[in-house]
N, C-alpha and C positions, 0 to 999 in steps of 0.2 A: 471567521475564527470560530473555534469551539467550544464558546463561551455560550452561545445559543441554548437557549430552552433550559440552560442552567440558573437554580435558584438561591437564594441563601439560606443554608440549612441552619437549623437553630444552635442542635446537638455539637456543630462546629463555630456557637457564636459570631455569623456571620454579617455583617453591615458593610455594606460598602461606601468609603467614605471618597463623595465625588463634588466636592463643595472647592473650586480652582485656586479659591483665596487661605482657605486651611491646607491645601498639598501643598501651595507654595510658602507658606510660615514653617511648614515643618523641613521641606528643603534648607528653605534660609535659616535654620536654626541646626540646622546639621552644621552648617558651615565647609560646607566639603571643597575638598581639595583635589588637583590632576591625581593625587598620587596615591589617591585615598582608598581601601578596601573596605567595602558597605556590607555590611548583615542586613538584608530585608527579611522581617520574619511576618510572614500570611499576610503575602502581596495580593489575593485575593483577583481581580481581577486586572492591573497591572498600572491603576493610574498612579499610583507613587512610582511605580518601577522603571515607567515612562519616564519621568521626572529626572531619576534620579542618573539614567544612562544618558539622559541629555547633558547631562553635569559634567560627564565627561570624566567622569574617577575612572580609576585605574581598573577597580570591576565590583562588580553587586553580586551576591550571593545570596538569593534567596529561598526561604524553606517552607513550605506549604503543603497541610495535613492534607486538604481535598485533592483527591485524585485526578478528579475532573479538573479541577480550573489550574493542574499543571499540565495538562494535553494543551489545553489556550494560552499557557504562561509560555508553555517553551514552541508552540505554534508562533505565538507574537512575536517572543523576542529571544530566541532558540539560537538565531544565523548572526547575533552579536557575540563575537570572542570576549566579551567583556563580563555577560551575562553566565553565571551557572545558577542552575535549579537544582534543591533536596524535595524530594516527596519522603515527609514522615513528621511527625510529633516532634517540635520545638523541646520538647522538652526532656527526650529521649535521644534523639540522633547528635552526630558531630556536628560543631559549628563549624567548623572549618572550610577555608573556600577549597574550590575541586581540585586546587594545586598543595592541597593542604596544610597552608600558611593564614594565621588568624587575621580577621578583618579588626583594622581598627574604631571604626563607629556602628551603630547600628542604627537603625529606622525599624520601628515597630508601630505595628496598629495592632495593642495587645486584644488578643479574647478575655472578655473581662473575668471571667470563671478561673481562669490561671494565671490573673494578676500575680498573686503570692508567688508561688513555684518560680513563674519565670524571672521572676526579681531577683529570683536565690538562685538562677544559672545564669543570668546575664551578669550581675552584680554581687550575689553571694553574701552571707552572711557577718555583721561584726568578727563570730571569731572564726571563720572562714571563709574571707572574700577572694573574689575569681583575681587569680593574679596569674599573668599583668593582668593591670587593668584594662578597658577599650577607653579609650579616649572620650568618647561622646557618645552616649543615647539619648536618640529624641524619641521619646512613645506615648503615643497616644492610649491614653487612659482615664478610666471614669473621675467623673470632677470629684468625688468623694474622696479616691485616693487619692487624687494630684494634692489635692489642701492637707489631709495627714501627712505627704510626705515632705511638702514644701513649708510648711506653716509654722511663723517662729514662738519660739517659748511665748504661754500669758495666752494664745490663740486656741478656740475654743476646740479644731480640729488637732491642735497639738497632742501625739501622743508618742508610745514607745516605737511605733514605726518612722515618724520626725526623726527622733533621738538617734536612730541606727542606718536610718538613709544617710541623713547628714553629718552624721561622722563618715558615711563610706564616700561619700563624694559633695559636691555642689551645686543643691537643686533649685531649679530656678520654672516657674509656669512660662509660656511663650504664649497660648492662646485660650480661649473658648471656644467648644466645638458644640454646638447644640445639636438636637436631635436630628434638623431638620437636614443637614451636610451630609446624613446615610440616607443609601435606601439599602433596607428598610430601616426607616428612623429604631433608632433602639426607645427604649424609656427611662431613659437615665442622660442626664447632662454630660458631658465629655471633657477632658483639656487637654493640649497637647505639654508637656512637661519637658527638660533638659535635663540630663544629667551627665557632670563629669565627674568622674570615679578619682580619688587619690590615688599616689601612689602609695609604696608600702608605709614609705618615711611621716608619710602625714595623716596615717592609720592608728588607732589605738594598737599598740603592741599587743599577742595573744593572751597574756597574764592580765592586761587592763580589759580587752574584749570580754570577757566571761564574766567577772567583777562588774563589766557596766550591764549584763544580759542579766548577772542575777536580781542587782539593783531594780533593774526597768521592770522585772518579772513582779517583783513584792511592790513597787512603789507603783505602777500601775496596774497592778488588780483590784484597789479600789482606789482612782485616781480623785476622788473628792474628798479624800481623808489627806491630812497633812502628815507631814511626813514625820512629824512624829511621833506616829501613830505606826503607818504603815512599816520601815523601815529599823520599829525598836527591835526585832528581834534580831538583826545586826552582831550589836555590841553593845555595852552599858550605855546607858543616855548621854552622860556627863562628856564620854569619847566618842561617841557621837556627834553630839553638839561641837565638839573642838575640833574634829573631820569637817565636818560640814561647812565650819567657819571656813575652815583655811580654805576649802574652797568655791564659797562664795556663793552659800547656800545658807538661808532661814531653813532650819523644820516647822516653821509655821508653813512655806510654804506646800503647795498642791504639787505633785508631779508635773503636770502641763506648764507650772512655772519655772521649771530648772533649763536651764540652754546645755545643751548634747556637749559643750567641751567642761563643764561643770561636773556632770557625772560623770566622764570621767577623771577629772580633778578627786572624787570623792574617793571614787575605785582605788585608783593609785594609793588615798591615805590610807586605807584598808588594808590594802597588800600590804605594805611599809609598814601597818603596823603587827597583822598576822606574819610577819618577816622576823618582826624584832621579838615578837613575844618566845 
């Protein structure tokens, strides 16, 4: 194969992660099905991609920046009608499989450097998330963000990224992936994470999404200030305080202490009352 004498380039955040007991958590946590269409995004050298054609789904569709290691990707597994390959920037080209119809799960071994970015085209934003949804992303991601993103209110990694993940779907950690599971080891801890995307119906409406983005913007820019501090310039204290009640919010409390369906509880009284004024 033409995978030879090929190295891991940095400038494409490369680690390959060949640790048997982490490729098979993150299969079993896809949960995949016969019928299933898979997004692999930088299959890198192919041992998830292995994995994932043994499963037996319907077909994998993978996308990979390096040039090189898609001459070895589609040398390896080229002559499987199940398998297509994109060469180009995740974050640039179509996701769509070669027959042009969207996959419904994905499998990711993200580059940690386009964490953000690719979270906002896999997943998309409170007031503009990817719809439809995909059903299931499992991606391996630095143990830093897996805990902002999974981590409930009162948790010292809780922040506005928690609050915006978990209203767009249901995130859940599946493993620890430590250094040792690449070569070459990165310097950063790893974990592999879950997430399933709402639908529209159990999304913040686009009038509530903006309301909770300006919230999160002012109440976590200094998240160690209580929020009735952070948040006065809102509305008067007194309709504030009687917002916040209703739904089920102290402004003694810190931002990290509010739970993501609270805010927008709050949002909503805001509008309702910039409605009525």
């Amino acid at each position: 194969m033409t995978f030879s004498g090929h190295t891991a380039r940095k400038r494409f955040g490369q680690h390959w992660l060949n640790d048997e007991r982490v490729l098979d958590r993150i299969v079993q946590a896809a949960e995949l099905q016969q019928a299933d269409r898979v997004l692999e995004i930088g299959p890198g050298r192919g041992a998830l991609t292995e994995r994932l054609i043994a499963s037996k789904v319907a077909a994998i569709h993978a996308v990979e920046l390096d040039r090189d290691l898609v001459a070895g990707l589609q040398e390896r597994f080229g002559g499987n009608p199940r398998f297509s390959l994109q060469e180009g920037d995740v974050l640039s080209v179509p996701l769509e499989l070669s027959d042009g119809s969207p996959a419904e799960k994905v499998v990711a071994n993200i580059p940690y450097n386009i964490t953000g970015p690719l979270l906002n085209r896999l997943i998309g934003r409170l007031d503009h998330p990817v719809d439809p949804p995909y059903q299931r992303l499992v991606l391996l991601v630095q143990q830093e963000v897996a805990a902002r993103i999974c981590a409930h209110p009162g948790h010292s990694s809780f922040s506005a990224l928690s609050v915006r993940m978990q209203l767009l779907g249901r995130c859940t950690q599946v493993c620890h992936v430590p250094p040792r599971c690449f070569q070459p080891p990165p310097k950063v801890q790893s974990e592999v994470i879950c997430i399933d995307p709402f639908p529209a119906e159990l999304r913040p409406i686009s009038a509530m999404a903006h309301g909770v983005e300006h919230l999160l913007k002012m109440a976590f820019l200094s998240r160690r200030k209580m929020l009735r501090n952070t948040l006065a310039p809102v509305c008067p204290l007194d309709q504030l305080q009687t917002l916040a009640k209703a739904a089920g919010i102290s402004l003694e409390q810190r931002p990290q202490e509010v739970a993501p369906e609270a805010w927008v509880a709050l949002a909503k009284g805001l509008n309702q009352t910039d409605s009525a004024a």
